[in-house]
C-alpha positions in Angstrom: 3.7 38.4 106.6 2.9 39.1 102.8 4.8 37.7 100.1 6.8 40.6 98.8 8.4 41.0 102.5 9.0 37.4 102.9 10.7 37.7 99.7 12.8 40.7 100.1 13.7 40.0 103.6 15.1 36.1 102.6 16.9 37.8 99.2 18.9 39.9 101.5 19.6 37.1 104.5 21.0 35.4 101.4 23.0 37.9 100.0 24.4 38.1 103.0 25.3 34.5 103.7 26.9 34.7 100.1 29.6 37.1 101.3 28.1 40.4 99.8 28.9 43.0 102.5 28.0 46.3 100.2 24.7 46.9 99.0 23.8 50.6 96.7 20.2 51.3 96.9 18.5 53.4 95.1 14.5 54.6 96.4 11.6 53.5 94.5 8.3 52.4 95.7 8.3 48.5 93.5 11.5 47.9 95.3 9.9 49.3 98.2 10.2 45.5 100.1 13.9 45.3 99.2 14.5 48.9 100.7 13.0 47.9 104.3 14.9 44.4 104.2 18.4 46.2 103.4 17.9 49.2 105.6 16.9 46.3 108.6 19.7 44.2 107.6 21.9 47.3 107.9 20.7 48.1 111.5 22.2 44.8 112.5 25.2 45.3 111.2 24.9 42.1 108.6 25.9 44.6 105.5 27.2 47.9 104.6 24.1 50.0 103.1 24.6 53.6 100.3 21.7 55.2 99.3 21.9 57.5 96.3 19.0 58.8 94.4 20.8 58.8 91.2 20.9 54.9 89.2 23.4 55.9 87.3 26.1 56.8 89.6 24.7 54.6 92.6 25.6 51.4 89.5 28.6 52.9 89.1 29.6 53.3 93.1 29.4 49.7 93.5 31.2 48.8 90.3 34.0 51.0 92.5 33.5 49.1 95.4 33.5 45.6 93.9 36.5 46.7 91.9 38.7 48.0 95.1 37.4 44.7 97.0 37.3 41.9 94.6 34.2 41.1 95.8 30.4 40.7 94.2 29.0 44.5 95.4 25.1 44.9 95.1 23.0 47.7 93.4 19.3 48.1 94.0 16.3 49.7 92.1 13.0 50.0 91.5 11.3 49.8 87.7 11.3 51.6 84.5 14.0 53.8 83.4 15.8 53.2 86.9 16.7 50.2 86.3 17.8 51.6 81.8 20.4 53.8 84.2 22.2 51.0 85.6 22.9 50.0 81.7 26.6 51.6 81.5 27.7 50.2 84.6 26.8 47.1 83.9 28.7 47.1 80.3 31.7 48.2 82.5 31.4 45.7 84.4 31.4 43.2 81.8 34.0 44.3 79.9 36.2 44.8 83.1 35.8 41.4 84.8 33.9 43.6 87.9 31.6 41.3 90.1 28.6 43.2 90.3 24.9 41.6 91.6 21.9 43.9 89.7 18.7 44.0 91.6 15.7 45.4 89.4 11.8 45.2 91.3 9.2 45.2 88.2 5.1 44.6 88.0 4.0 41.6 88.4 3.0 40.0 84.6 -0.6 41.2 85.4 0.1 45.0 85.1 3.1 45.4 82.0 0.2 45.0 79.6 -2.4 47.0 81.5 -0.7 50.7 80.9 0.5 50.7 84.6 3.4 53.5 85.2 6.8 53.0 85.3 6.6 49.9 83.1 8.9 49.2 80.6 10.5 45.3 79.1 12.9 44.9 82.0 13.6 40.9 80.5 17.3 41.0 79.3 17.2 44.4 80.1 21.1 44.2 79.3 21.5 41.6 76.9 24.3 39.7 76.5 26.5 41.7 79.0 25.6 39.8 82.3 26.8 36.6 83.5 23.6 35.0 84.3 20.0 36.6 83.9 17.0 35.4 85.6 13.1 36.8 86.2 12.4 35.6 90.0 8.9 34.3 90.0 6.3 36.3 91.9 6.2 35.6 95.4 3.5 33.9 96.3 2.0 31.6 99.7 2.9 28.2 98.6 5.0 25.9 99.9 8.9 25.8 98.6 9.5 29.3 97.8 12.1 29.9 100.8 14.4 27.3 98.8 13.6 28.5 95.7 14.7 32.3 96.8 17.6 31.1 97.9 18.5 29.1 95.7 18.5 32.1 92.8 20.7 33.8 94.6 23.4 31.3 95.2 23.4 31.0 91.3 23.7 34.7 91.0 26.5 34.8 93.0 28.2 31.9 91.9 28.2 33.8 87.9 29.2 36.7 89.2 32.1 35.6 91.2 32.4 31.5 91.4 33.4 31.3 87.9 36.4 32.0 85.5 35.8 35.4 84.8 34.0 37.9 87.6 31.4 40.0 86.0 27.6 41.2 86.2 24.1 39.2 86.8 20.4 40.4 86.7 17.9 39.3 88.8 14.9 41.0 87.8 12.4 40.7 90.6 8.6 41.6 90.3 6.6 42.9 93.5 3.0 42.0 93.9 1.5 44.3 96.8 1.4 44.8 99.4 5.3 46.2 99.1 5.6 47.3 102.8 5.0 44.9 106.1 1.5 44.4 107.1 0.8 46.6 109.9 -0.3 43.7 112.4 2.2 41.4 110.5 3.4 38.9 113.7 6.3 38.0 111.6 5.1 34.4 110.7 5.1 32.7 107.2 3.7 29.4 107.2 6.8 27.6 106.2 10.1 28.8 108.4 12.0 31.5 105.9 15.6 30.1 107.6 18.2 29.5 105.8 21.3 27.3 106.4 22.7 26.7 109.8 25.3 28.6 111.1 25.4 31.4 108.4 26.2 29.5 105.8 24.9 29.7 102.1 21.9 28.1 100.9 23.7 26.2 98.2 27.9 25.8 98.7 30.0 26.9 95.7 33.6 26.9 94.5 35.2 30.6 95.4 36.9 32.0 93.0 40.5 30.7 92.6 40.6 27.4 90.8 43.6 25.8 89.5 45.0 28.1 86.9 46.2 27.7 83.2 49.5 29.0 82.4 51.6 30.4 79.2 54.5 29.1 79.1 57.4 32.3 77.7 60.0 30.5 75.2 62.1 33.7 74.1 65.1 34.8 75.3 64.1 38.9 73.9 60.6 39.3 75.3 58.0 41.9 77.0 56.0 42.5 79.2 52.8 44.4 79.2 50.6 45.2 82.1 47.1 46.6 82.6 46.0 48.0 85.5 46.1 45.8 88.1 48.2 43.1 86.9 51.3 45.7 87.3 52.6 44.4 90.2 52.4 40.5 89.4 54.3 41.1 85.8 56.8 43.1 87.9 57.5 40.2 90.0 57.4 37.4 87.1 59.7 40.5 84.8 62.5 40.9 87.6 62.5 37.2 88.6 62.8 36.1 85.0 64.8 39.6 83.1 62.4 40.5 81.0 61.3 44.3 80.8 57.9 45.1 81.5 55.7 48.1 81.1 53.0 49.7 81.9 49.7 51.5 80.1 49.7 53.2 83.8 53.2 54.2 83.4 55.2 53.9 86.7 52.0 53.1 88.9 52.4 49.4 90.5 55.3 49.0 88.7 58.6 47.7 90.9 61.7 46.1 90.9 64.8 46.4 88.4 63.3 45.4 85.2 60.1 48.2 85.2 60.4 50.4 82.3 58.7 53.7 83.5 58.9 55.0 80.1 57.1 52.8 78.1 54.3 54.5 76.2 57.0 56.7 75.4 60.0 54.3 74.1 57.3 52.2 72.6 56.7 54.8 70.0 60.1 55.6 69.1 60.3 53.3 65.9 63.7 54.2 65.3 63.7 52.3 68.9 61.3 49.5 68.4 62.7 48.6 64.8 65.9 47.8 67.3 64.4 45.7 69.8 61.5 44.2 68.3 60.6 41.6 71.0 60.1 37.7 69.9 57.3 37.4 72.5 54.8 40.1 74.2 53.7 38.7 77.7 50.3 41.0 78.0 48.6 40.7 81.2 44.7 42.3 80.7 43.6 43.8 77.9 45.4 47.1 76.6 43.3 50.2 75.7 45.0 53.2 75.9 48.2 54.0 73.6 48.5 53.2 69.6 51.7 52.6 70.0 51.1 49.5 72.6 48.2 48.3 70.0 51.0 48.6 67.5 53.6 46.7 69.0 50.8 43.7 69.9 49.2 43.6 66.4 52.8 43.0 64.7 52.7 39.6 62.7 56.0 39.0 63.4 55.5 38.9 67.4 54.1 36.1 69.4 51.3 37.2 71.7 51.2 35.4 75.2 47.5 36.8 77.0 47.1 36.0 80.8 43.8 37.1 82.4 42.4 38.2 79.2 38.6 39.5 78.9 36.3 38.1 76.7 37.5 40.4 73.7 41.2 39.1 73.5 43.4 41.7 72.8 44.8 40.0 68.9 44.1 42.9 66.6 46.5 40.4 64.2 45.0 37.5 65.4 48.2 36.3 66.3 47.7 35.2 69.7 50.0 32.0 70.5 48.5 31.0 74.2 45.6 32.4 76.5 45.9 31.2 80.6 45.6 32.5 83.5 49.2 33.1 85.0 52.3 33.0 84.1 54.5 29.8 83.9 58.5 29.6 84.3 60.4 30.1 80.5 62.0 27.7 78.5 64.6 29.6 77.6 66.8 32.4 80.0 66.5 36.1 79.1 69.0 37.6 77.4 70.7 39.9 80.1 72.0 42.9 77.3 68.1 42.9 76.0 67.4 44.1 79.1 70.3 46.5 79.7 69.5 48.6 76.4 65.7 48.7 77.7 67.1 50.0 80.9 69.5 52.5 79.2 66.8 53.9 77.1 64.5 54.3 79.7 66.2 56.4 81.8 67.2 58.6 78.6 63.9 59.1 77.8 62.9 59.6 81.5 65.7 62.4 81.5 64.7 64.1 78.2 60.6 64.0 79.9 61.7 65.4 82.8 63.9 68.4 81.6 61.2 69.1 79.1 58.3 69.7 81.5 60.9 71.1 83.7 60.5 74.4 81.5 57.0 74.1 81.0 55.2 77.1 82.8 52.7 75.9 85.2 50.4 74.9 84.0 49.8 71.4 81.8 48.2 68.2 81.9 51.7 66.5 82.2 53.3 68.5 84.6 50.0 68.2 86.8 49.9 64.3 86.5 54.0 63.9 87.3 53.2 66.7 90.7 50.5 64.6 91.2 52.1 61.4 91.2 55.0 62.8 93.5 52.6 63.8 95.9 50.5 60.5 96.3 51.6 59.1 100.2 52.5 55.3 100.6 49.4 53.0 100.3 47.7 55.5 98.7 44.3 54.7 95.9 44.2 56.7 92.9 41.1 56.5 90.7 42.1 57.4 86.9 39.5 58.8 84.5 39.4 58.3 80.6 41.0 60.6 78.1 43.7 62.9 79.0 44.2 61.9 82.6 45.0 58.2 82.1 47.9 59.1 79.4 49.2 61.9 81.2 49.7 60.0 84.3 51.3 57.2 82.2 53.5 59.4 80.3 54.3 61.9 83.3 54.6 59.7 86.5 57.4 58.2 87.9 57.7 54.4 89.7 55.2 54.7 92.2 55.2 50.8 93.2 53.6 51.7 96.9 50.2 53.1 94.8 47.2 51.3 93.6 45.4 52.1 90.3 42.0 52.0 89.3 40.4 53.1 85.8 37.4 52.3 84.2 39.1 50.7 81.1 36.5 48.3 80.6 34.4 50.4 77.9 36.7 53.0 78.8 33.8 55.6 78.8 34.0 59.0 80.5 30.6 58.3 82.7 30.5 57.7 86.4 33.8 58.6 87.0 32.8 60.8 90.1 31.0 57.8 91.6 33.0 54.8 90.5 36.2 56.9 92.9 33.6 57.7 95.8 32.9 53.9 95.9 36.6 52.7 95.8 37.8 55.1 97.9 34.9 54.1 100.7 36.5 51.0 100.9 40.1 52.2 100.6 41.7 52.3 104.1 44.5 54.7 103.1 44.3 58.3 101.5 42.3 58.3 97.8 42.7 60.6 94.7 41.1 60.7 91.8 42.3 62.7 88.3 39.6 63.7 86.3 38.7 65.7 83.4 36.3 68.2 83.7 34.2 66.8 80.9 34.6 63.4 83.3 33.6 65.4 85.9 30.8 67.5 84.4 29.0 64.1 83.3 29.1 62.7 86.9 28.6 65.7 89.1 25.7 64.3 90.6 27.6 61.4 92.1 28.8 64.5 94.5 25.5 64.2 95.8 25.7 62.5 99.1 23.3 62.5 102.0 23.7 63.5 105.4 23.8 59.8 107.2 25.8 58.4 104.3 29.7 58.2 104.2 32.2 60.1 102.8 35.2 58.5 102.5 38.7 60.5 102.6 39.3 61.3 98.7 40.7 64.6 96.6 39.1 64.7 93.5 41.5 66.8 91.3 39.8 68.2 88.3 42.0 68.7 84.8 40.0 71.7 83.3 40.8 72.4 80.1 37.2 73.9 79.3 36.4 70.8 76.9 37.7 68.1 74.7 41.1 68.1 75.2 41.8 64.4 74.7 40.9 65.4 70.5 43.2 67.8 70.4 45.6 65.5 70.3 44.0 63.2 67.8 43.3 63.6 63.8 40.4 65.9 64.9 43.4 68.4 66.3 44.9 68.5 62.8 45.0 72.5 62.0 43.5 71.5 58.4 40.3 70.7 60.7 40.7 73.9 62.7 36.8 75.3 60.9 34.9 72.1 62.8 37.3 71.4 65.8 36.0 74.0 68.4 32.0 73.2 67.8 31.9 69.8 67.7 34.9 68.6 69.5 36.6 71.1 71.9 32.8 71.7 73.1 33.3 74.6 75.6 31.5 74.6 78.3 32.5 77.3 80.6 31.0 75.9 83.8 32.2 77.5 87.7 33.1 74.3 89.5 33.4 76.0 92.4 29.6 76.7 92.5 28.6 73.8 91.3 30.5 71.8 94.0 29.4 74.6 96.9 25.5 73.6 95.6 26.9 69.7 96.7 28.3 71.3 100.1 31.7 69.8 98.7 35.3 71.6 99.9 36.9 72.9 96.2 40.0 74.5 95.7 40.9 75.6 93.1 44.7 75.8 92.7 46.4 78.3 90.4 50.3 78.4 91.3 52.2 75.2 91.7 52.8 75.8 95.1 48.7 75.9 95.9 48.4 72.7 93.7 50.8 70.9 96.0 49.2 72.3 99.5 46.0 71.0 98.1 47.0 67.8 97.5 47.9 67.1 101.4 46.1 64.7 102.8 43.0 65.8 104.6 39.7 64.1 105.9 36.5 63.9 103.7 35.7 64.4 100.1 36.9 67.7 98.6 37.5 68.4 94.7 40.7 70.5 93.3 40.6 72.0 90.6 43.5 73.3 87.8 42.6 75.5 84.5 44.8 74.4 81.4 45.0 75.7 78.4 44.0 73.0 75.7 45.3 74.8 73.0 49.0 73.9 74.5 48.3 70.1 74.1 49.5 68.9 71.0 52.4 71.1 70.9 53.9 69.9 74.3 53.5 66.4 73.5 55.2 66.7 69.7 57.8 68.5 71.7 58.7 65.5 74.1 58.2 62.9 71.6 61.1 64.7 69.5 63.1 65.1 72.5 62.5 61.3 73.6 63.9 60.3 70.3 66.6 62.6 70.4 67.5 61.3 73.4 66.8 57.7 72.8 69.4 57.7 69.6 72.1 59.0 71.5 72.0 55.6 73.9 
């Protein structure tokens, strides 16, 4: 047995032992000896093996997996500007708290100077944005290296899951050849390649989960403010304690009596919020969506409470007054009419949305997201892309505490969209949709790209196509005194057919033009198909000044 196999094939055994079930591989000849280890290791069942030819969206498919499971996914590659690709997934990653174990094959030391292809500095190829970095020494026929191997990758795992804060590692591993199995190999190494008995890893670690920290609320007018997947735990700590919380996904994961569906909305009323200013903010994650929830944290005059925070804290006053890691019992009981004149106002404003977009014609970005929403079954996974998509749903849906959420809020970028929602939903065991915009869409088309023997799990991609940049339409770039630049360098019309582009995939589209088409398509159905809905951008900011006026309106009158 050569060195490179005995390397790959005890790299993967470990991976393996340390719980990591999902494994994206891209092909490359360096990585050549981890390809033939995986795709083994795979025949016996010992882990769940994608291929994908694009680095990219293959990073980005196990970022969706490790996101949906919680646990460390793998991604594979060989050298050179492979192994650049996986770059935006990893900063996801990072930012998000996603476990995510980067394999990168290089040269060995003796060709990066030699003007060898496919060679590029692959050494903290990602900076400051992993966990844990390490080169793996060159495999070579000397005693100890089985431990060593091993070893590594107990470390890797253990930063990229057995610590505080989940996130990415790099192990950059250089292949000498030969990178494929001798041909009369007998399967011997001269020093046994086993590892622990009985399965277990090489070198035991702490799982995730020690003993948390805890902020402790002290104000009898407080919120609180979930991200993403915190939306269920603050609506258990909200209705247990009377506090009212919301939501930057609106009514998604949100339950129980005190869940303000309305709150992007009531949260920039400040006729409202110069009323019921809270004392205290209880903000579970890390905000990134609305101005008007950055507004509300970044007051001096409220006390900022973080639980489960990222590494950027979310204090654009700097006026954080505790960071932990779950929430403790309050000092002091809630003030019961606090919460009554959140719950009247809510369900003014969620009146005054409704009838609005009631006598919308079909249709809008709104109206889409709130049919959307109504249509999700129980239990069901919806991936949420950047932009337009992730406020309409907030602004649009209704209390959907039976669905799960995922976005990409981590960098909040627009890329890998298609594949991050391919990888969650594959490990989804219910229905999955996904809400994209077709610029969203349009960067990640290749992650439609999925072979023959690989699985496609059973997820509705609906496409919000408003030919462009729709999301800066709604931002200063929309003002009419900008009109001249808006439609070159922001609206960017592209005028692609998503129907061909998805038929060249061999993907099922759709593409829904009445409401009552929009809703048949959304049924659930086996497989991966894409739906698609043409909106007219130029409708954007006027809808939305339109509802913020009525929300007002309706808000005073409570």
């Amino acid at each position: 047995m050569n060195p490179s196999t005995a390397q790959a094939r005890v790299i993967v055994d470990e991976l393996v032992r340390n719980t990591v079930s999902h494994v994206v591989l891209c092909p490359g000849s360096r990585n050549a000896p981890l390809s033939i280890a995986l795709y083994d290791a795979a025949a016996a069942g010992r882990v769940k093996l994608h291929v994908r030819i694009d680095e990219r969206g293959a990073a980005f498919l196990a970022l969706g997996i490790a996101a949906r499971t919680g646990r460390p996914a793998a991604v594979v590659c060989t050298s050179g500007t492979a192994a650049a690709n996986f770059h935006p997934a990893v900063l996801e990653a990072d930012r998000a708290g996603v476990p995510l174990i980067v394999l990168t094959a290089d040269r060995p030391p003796e060709l990066r100077a030699a003007g060898a292809s496919q060679v590029i500095d692959q050494y903290q190829l990602y900076g400051d944005a992993v966990r844990y970095f390490d080169e793996l020494a060159v495999g070579e026929r000397r005693a100890g290296q089985n431990s060593y191997w091993r070893s590594q990758i107990c470390r890797a795992w253990n930063a990229a899951y057995g610590e505080w804060r989940c996130g990415p590692v790099h192990l950059n591993i250089p292949f000498r050849e030969p990178l494929v199995p001798d041909l009369d190999e007998d399967g011997e190494w001269f020093e046994s390649l086993e590892g622990r008995p009985g399965g277990a890893r090489w070198t035991e670690l702490p799982d995730f989960g020690a003993l948390p920290s805890f902020v402790v609320p002290s104000a009898r007018h407080g919120l609180v403010i979930a991200c993403d997947t915190g939306a269920q735990a603050a609506s258990e700590w909200a209705d247990q304690h009377g506090w009212p919380v919301v939501s930057e996904t609106g009514g998604l994961g949100l339950s129980g009596e005190t869940a303000i569906s309305s709150g992007a909305w009531l949260l920039g009323v400040e006729e409202f919020i110069s009323r019921h200013r809270p004392e205290q903010v209880l903000c579970l994650g890390r905000p990134t969506v609305f101005r008007q929830v950055q507004k509300i944290i970044s007051d001096p005059a409220v006390e900022i409470l973080l639980v489960r925070p990222d590494s950027d804290w979310p204090a654009p006053a700097h006026n954080v007054r505790q960071v932990g890691q779950w929430f403790a019992e309050p000092t002091k009981p809630a003030d019961p009419e606090w919460l009554a004149s959140w719950q009247r106002a809510d369900a003014a404003a969620a009146r005054a949305v409704s009838q609005t977009l009631s006598g919308e014609p079909w249709p809008s970005g709104l109206r889409m997201a709130a049919e959307l929403v109504d249509a999700l079954p129980e239990g069901a996974l919806l991936v949420v892309g950047s932009s337009n998509p992730t406020r309409d749903v907030a602004l649009a849906g209704r209390l959907r505490p039976d669905v799960l959420v995922h976005r990409n809020r981590g960098v909040a970028g627009i890329d890998g969209m298609v594949s991050t929602a391919i990888g969650a939903a594959t490990v989804h065991r219910a229905p999955s949709y996904a809400l994209l915009g077709d610029l969203t869409f349009l960067h990640d088309a290749s992650g439609l790209l999925t072979g023959p023997a690989e699985q496609r799990p059973d997820l509705t991609i609906v496409v919000l196509n408003d030919d462009g940049g729709g999301i800066f339409s709604l931002l200063e770039q929309g003002a009419p005194e900008h009109a001249d630049s808006f439609e070159r360098v922001f609206g960017t019309p592209h005028g692609a057919d998503l129907g061909a582009l998805c038929a060249g995939y061999r993907v099922p589209y759709v593409l829904a033009e009445t409401l009552p088409e929009f809703r048949a398509a959304l049924r659930p159905a086996p497989g991966l198909r894409v739906v698609e809905v043409r909106v007219d951008r130029t409708r954007h900011r006027d809808l939305h000044g339109r509802l913020r006026t009525a929300v007002a309106g309706a808000v005073a009158q409570v």
